[in-house]
C-alpha positions as CSV (number, residue, x, y, z in Angstrom):
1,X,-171.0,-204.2,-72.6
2,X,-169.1,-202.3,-69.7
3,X,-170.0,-200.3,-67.2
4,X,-169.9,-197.2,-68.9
5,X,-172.9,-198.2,-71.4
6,X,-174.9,-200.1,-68.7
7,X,-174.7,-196.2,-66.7
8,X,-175.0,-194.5,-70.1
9,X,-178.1,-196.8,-71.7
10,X,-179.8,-196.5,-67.4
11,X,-179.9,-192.8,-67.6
12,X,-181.1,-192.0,-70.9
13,X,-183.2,-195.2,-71.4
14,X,-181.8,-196.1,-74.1
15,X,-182.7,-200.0,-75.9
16,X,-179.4,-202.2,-76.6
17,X,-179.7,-204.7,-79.6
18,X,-180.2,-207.8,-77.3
19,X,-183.0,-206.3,-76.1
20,X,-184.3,-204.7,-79.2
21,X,-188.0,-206.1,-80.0
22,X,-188.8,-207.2,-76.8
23,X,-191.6,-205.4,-74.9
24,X,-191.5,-203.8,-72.1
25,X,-194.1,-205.6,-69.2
26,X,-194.0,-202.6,-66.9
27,X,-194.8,-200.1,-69.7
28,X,-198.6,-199.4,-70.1
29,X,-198.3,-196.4,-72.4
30,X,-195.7,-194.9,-74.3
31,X,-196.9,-191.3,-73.0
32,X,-195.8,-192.5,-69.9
33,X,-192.3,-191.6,-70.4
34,X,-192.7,-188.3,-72.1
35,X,-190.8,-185.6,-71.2
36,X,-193.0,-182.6,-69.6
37,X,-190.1,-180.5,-69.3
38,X,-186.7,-180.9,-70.3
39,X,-184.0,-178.5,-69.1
40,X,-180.2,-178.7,-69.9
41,X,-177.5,-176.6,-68.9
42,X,-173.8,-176.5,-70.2
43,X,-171.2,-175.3,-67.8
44,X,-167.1,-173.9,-68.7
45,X,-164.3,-173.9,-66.4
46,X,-161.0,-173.0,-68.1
47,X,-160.7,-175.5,-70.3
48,X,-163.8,-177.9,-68.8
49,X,-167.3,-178.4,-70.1
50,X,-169.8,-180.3,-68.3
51,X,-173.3,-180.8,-68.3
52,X,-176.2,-180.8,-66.0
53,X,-179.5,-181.7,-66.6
54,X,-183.6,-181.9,-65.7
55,X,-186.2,-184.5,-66.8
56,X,-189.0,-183.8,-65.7
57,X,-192.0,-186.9,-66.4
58,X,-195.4,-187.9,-65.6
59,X,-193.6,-191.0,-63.5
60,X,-191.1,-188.6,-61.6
61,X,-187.4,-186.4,-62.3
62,X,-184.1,-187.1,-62.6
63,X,-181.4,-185.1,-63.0
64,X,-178.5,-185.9,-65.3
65,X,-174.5,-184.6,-64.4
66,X,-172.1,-185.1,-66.7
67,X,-168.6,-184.0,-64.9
68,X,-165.4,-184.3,-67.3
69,X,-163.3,-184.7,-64.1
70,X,-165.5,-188.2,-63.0
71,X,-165.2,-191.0,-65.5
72,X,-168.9,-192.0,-65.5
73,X,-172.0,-189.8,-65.3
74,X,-174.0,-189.3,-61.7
75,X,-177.4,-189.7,-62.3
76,X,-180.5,-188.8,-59.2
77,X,-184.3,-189.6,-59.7
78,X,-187.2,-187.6,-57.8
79,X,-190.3,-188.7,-56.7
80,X,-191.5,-185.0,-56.6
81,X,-190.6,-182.5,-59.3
82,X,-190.4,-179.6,-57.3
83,X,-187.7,-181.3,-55.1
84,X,-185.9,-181.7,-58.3
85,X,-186.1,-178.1,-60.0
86,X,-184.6,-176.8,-56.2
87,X,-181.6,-179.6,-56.6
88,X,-181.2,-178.6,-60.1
89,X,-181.0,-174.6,-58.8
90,X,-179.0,-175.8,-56.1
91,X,-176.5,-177.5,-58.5
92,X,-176.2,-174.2,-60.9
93,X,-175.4,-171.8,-58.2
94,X,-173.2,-174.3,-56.4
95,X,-171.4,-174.4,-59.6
96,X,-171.1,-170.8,-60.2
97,X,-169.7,-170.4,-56.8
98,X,-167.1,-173.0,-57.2
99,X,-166.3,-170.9,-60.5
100,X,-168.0,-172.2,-63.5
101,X,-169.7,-170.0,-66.1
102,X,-173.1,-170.8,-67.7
103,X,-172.7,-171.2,-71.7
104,X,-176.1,-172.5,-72.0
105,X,-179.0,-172.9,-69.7
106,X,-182.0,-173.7,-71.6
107,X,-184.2,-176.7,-73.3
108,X,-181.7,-178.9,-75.2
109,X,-180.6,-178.3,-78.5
110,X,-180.9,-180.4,-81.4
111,X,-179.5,-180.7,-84.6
């Protein structure tokens, strides 16, 4: 595996196959990890998208930044939600100042 899937499996949690089956000693509950809120919004710039986007858990927040001009994602957890929605704002309208557009700012699609 490279660095780009240990990055991409760290941020969204994802299982690989050689640890498929094997539980999970610091998992207690499975509701644990379930999203409370879950916020996503896609940004343009001429010919750019990028991504930027808000977990928000029962454990803590992360927010998720997915820049086309950076080869891997950035990733930042949060202890306290609220310091993470005011990053997350902070983000957006540093964004549309440095001339992005918002396509999509909402809960993420699917399908």
């Amino acid at each position: 595996m490279d660095e780009r899937d240990d990055i991409y499996d760290e941020i969204i949690g994802a299982e690989t196959d050689e640890f498929a089956g094997e539980a999970d000693e610091d998992e207690d509950d499975d509701d644990d990890d379930e999203p409370l809120h879950v916020r996503t919004a896609v940004l343009a710039k001429n010919e750019l998208l990028a991504l930027l986007s808000l977990k928000v858990t029962t454990r803590g927040s992360l927010i998720v930044r997915v820049d086309p001009r950076q080869s891997l994602p950035a990733a930042q957890t949060y202890e306290d939600a609220g310091a993470a929605a005011h990053w997350f704002r902070r983000s957006l309208a540093t964004s549309r100042r440095n001339g992005w557009q918002i396509v999509y700012d909402g809960a993420p699609l699917i399908g």
